[in-house]
C-alpha positions in Angstrom: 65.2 81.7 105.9 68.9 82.2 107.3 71.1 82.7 103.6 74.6 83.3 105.2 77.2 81.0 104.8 80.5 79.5 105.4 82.3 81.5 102.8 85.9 79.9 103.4 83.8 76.4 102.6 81.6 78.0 100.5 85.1 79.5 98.2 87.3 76.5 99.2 88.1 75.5 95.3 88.9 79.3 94.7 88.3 82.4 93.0 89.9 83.0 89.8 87.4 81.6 87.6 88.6 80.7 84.0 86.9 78.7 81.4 84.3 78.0 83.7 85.8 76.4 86.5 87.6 77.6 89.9 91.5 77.7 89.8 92.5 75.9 92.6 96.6 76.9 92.7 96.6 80.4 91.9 100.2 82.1 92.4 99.3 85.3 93.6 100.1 86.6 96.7 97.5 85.7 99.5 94.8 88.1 99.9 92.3 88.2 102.9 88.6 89.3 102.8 87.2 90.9 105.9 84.1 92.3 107.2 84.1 95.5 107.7 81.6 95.8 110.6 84.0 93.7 112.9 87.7 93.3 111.6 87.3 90.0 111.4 89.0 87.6 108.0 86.2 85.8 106.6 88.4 84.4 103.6 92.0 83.9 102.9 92.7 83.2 99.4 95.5 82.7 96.8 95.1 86.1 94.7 94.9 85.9 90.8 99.0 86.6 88.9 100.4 86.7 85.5 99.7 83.0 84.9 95.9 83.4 86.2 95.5 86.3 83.9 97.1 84.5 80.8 94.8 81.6 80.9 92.0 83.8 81.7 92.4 86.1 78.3 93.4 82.5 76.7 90.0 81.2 77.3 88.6 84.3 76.4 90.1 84.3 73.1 89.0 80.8 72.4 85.7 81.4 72.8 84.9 84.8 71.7 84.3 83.6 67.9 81.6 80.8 69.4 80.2 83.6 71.1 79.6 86.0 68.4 78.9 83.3 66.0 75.4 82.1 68.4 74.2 85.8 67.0 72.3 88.4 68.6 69.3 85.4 69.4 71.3 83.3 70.7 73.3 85.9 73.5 70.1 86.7 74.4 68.8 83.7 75.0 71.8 82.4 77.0 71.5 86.2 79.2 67.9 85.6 79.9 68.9 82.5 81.8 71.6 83.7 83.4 69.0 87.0 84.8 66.7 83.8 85.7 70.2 82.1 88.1 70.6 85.8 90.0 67.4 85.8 90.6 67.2 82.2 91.9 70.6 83.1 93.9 69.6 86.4 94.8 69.5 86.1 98.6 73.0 84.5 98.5 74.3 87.3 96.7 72.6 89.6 99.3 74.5 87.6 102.3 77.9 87.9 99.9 78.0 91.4 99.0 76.8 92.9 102.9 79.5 90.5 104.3 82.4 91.8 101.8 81.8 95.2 102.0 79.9 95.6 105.2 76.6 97.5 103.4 73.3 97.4 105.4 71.4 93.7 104.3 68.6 96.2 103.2 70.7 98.3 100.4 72.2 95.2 98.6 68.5 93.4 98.3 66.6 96.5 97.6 69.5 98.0 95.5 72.5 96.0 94.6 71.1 92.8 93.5 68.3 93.6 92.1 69.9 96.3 90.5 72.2 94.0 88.7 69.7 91.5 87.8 67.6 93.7 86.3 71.0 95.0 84.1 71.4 91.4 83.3 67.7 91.5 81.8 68.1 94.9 79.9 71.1 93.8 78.5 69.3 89.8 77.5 66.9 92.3 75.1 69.5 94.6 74.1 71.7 92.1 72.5 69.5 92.1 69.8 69.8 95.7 68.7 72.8 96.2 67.7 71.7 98.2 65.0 73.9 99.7 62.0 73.2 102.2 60.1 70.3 100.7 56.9 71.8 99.9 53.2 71.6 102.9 51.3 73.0 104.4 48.3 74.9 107.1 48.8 77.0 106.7 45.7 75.0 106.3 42.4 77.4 103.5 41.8 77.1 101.6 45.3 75.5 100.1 48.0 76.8 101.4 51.8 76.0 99.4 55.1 77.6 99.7 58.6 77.7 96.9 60.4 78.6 96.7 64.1 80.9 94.2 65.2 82.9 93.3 68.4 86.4 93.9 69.6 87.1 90.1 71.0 88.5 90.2 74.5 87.7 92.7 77.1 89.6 93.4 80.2 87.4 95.1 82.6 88.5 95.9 86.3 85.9 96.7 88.9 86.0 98.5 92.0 85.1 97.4 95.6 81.9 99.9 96.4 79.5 98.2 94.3 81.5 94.6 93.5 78.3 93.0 92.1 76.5 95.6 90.1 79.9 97.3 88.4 80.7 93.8 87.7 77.8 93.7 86.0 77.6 97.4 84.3 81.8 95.7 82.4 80.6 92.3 82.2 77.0 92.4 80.6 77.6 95.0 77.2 80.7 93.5 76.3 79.6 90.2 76.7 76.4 90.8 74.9 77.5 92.5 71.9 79.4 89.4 71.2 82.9 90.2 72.9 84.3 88.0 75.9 85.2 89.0 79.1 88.0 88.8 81.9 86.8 90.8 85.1 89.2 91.6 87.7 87.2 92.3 90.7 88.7 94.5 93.4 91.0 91.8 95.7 88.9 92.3 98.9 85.3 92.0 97.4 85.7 89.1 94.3 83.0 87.2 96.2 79.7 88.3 94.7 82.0 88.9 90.9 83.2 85.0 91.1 79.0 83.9 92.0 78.5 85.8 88.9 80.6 83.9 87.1 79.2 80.6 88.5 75.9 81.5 87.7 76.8 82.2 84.4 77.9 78.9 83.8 75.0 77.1 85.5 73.0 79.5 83.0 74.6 77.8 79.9 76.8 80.4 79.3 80.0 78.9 77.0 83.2 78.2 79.7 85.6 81.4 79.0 83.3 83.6 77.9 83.3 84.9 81.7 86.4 85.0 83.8 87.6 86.4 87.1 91.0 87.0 88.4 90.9 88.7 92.1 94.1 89.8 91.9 96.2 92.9 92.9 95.9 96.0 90.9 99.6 96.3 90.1 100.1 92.7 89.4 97.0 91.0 88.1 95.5 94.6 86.7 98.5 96.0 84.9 99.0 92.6 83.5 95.4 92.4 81.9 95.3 96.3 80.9 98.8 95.6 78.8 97.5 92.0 77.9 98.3 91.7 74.0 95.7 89.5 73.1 92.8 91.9 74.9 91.0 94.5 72.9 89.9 96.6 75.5 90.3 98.1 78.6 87.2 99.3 81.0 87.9 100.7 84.6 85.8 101.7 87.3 87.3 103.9 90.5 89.5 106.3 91.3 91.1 108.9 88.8 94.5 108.3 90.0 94.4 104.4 89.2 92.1 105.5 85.7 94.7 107.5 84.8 97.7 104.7 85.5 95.5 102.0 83.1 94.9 104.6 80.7 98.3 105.4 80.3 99.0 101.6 80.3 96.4 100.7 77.9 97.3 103.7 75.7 100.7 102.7 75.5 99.7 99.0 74.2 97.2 100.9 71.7 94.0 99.7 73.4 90.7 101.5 73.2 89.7 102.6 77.1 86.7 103.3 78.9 86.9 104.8 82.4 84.0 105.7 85.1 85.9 107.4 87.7 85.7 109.7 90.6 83.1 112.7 91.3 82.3 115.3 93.6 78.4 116.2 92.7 76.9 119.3 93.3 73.6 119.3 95.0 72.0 122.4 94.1 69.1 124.2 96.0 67.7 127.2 94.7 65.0 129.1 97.3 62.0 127.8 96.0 63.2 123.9 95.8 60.6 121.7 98.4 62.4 122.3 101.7 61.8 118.9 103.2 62.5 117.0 99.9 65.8 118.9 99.7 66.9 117.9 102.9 66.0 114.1 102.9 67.2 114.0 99.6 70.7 115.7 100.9 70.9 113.0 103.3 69.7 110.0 101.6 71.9 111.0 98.1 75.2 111.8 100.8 75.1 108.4 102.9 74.1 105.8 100.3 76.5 103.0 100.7 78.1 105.2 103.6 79.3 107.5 101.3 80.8 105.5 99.3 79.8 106.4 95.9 81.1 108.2 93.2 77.4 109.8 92.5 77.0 110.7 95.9 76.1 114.1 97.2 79.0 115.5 98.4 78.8 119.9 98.2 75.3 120.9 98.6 75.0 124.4 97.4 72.3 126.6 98.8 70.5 129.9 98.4 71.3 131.6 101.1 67.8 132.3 101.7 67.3 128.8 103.0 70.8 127.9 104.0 70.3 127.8 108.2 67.2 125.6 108.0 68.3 123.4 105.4 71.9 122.7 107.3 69.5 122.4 110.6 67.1 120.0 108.6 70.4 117.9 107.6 71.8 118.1 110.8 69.1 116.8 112.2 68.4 113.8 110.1 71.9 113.0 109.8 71.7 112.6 113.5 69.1 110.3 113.9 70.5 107.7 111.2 71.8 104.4 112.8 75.0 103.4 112.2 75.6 99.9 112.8 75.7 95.9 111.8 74.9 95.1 108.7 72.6 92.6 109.2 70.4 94.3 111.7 67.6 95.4 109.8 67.4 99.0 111.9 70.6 99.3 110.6 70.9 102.7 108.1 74.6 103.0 107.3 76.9 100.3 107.7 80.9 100.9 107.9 83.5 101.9 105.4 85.6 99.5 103.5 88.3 99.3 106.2 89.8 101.4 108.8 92.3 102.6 106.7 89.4 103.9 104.3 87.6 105.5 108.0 91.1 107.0 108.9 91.2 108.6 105.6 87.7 110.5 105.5 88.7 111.1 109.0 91.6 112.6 107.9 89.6 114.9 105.5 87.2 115.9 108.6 89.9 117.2 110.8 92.0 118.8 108.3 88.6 120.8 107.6 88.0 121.1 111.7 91.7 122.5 112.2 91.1 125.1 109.3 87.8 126.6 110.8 85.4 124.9 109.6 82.3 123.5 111.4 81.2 120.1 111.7 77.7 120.7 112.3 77.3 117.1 113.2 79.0 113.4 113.5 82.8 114.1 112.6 83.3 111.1 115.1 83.4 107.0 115.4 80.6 105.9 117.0 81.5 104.3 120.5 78.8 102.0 120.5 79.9 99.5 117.2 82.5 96.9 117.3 86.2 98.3 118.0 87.3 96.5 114.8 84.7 97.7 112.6 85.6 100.8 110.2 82.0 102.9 111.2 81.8 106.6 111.0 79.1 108.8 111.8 76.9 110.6 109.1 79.2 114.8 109.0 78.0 117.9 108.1 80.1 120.4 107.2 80.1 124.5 106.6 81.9 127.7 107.0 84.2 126.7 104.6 86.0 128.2 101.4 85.0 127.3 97.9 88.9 126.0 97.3 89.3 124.4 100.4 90.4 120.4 100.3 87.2 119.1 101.7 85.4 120.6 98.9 87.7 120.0 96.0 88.6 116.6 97.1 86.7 113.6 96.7 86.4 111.8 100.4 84.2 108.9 99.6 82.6 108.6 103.0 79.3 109.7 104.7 80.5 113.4 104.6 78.4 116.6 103.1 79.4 119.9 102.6 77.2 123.0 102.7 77.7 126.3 100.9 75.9 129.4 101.0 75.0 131.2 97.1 72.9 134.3 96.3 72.2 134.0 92.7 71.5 131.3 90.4 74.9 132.5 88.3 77.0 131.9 91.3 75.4 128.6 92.2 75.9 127.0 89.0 79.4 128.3 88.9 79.9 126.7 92.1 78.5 123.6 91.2 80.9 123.2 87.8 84.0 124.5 90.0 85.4 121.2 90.0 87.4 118.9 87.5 85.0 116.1 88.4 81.9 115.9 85.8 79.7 112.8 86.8 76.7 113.7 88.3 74.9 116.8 89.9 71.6 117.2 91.1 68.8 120.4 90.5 66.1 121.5 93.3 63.5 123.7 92.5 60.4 124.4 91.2 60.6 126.7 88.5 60.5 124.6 85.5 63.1 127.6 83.4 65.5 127.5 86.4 65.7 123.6 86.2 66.2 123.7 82.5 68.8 126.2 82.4 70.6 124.1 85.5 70.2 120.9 83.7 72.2 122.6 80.3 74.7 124.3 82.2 75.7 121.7 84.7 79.0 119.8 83.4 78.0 116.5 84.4 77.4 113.7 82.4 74.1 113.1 84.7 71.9 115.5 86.1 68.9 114.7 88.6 65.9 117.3 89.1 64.5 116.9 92.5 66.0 113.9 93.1 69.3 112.5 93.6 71.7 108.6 92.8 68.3 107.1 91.3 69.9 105.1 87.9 67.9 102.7 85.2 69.4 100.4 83.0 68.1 101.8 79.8 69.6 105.5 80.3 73.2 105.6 80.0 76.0 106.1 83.0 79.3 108.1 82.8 81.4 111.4 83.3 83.1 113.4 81.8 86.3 115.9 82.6 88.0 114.2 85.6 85.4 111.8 85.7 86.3 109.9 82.8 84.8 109.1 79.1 82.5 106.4 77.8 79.3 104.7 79.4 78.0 102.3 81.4 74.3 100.5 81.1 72.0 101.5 78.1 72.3 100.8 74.5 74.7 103.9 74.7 77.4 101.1 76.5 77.3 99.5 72.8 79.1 101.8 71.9 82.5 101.6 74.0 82.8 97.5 73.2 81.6 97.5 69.5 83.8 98.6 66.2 82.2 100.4 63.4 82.4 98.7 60.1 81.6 100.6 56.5 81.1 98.1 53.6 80.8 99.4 50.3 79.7 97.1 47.4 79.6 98.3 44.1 76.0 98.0 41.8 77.3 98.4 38.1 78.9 95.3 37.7 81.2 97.9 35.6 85.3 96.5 34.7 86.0 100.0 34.6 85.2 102.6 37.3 84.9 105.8 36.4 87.4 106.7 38.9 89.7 104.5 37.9 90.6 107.5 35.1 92.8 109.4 38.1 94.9 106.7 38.3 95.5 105.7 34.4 96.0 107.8 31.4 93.0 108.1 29.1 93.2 106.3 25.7 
């Protein structure tokens, strides 16, 4: 069955979604969503402003003490129907989140929506574990307990790479440990973020405890990250914008969490699987065309092994289809927009006029539409360890290959970077993957594999990459307060240490 739809008809009422309805007159400035694989506008749309935001955190507000008050049961229960709505929407979503950001059909049902749903189901369970620490007596004369509590509103802002799953990654903790939520989805991908809302609501989910406003960063974003009435502040994408909320946020005294960029090392030692290397070099580097903060972007390689695994790449790389979306022999899709092409391009040729070699792609393919923001799967060497290429994050379907000769060098490559999100380990010495894993500064590291996440282990970086984590019962702990309550046993007028602060008689 055909799923695609008339999204202008289909988003006619709007997208700002506040207390659990469309806003029809938004008064932001109009924004435009277009597919990437043609150029083409598939949706013009009045953008979320001040006033969108304000009613949004409003709504928020009034329902976060409903919210908390249904108790850890009662989230859950309202979560587990809302898993059941994705699921019952899912190929809808699928349609949505190709169309917006032009990713093969096949990533966002394999990947991106089931992804989400099944983050939607992890976090249903996990509401109910929101454990303190147990009533003890740590003073002869009272009782202690912890209990764990939410902030109230949380402003979350989510990038355009993944518009469905990091909606859900800021939306699902924060909602389920009893907080409320105003999402502002990235301006040219609020589709699959405002269905999320919808399905919320069709779930049984309270009206404002799930808002959207699409908005511009630096109107709608900076409104919501300096927002008096909201508690928190969580932002996915790049390090420069992180570090512009964070100084926002920071300013307003507002608790921050921030995934940001990466540049992961991809380390293969000479006795890693040679053929699992190399697919896994070239399936972890063109995910989402490159467009992933996770992605592996400096593959660093015994020397050993360096020709044939660059000629192993090379020649995977080069039979990868770039193309529509929607064609299922489609591998790679395009980048978010030609400006986003023109920029990895950018990277490419500033590499190409230094020396380097672009093994393969480097190029636009000439056979996709001339409106579509492709780029062919690079490889790139014979290039220096401080060059931009490899200290920069591109975000596109690029990889760059460098030569080691002993396992202190490679591992000093790998951490020679102010990123720390994710790195990868190939080998099969058990010791040499151990010592990798301990030494690598990343706040993930694969072992003969590479991008494959869970929703009950925990997501984040650290350095350059940001603090704090996404997914896992570990996310509690960005969008909860810790509370110490200390009740006294002895039923005694007089305290003992009462005596410090009055003279005996």
């Amino acid at each position: 069955m055909d799923h695609r739809f008339d999204v202008a008809e289909r988003f006619a009422a709007g997208t700002a979604f506040v207390a659990g309805a469309p806003v029809t007159d938004a008064d932001g400035r109009e924004q435009e969503v277009i597919d990437p694989s043609t150029g083409e506008v598939v949706l013009r749309y009045a953008g979320a402003g001040p006033r969108e935001v304000d009613a949004a955190v409003a709504a928020a507000r009034a329902a976060q003490p409903e919210w908390d008050a249904l108790g850890p049961a009662g989230r859950s229960t309202a979560l587990r129907r809302l898993a059941v709505r994705l699921e019952e929407i899912a190929p809808d979503l699928v349609f949505a989140e190709s169309l917006q950001c032009g990713k093969p059909e096949r990533l966002s049902r394999e990947f991106d929506v089931p992804g989400s749903v099944d983050n939607v189901d992890f976090f249903a369970g996990a509401a109910r574990r929101l454990d303190g620490l147990a009533v003890a007596e740590y003073s002869p004369d009272h009782t202690s307990g912890v209990r764990r509590e939410p902030l109230g509103v949380v402003g979350s802002i989510a990038p355009w790479n993944y518009p469905l799953q990091m909606a859900v990654w800021k939306v699902l903790p924060a909602v389920a440990a009893g907080n409320t939520a105003v999402l502002k989805p990235a301006e040219n991908t609020p589709l699959t973020s405002v269905m999320l809302a919808e399905a919320a609501r069709d779930a049984g989910v309270p009206p404002g405890v799930i808002n959207i406003v699409p908005g511009e960063g630096p109107v709608a974003g900076e409104h919501l990250a300096t927002h008096p009435d909201v508690a928190m502040v969580s932002f996915t994408g790049s390090t420069e914008v992180g570090h512009r909320v964070a100084g926002l946020a920071a300013g307003a005294g507002k608790r921050t969490h921030l995934e940001l960029g990466g540049k992961a090392p991809f380390v293969v030692f000479d006795d890693a699987d040679p053929e699992a290397a190399v697919h896994g070099a070239v399936a972890a580097c063109l995910i989402n065309s490159g467009q992933d903060c996770t992605a592996a972007t400096r593959a660093i390689v015994h020397r050993s092994v360096f020709d044939a695994f660059v000629s192993g790449v090379a020649d995977l790389m080069s039979g990868v289809r770039v193309g529509d979306p929607f064609d299922p022999d489609t591998d790679i899709g395009p980048l978010i927009s030609p400006a986003h092409r023109d920029r990895v391009a950018g990277f490419v040729e500033r590499a190409r006029g230094a020396g380097a070699r672009v093994v393969t792609g480097g190029r636009m393919p000439t056979h996709t539409p001339p409106g579509g923001a492709h780029y062919r799967p690079t490889l790139i060497t014979d290039v220096a360890r401080d060059a931009e290429i490899v200290r920069r994050e591109v975000f596109g379907p690029v990889l760059v290959a460098l030569p080691f000769d002993t396992d202190d060098e490679a591992l000093d490559l790998a951490n020679d970077t102010p990123y720390g999100l994710a790195a990868s380990v190939w080998s099969r010495d058990a010791y040499r993957t151990a010592r990798a894993s301990r030494e690598l500064r990343a706040g993930c590291v694969w072992v003969n594999d590479h991008i494959p996440i869970i929703s009950e282990m925990p997501h984040g970086g650290r350095d350059a990459s940001g603090y704090g984590k996404d997914m896992s019962i570990y996310s509690f702990e960005e969008y909860t307060t810790v509370k110490h309550v200390m009740q006294d046993i002895t039923a005694v007028a007089r305290k003992p240490w009462h005596r410090t602060v009055f003279t005996p008689r």
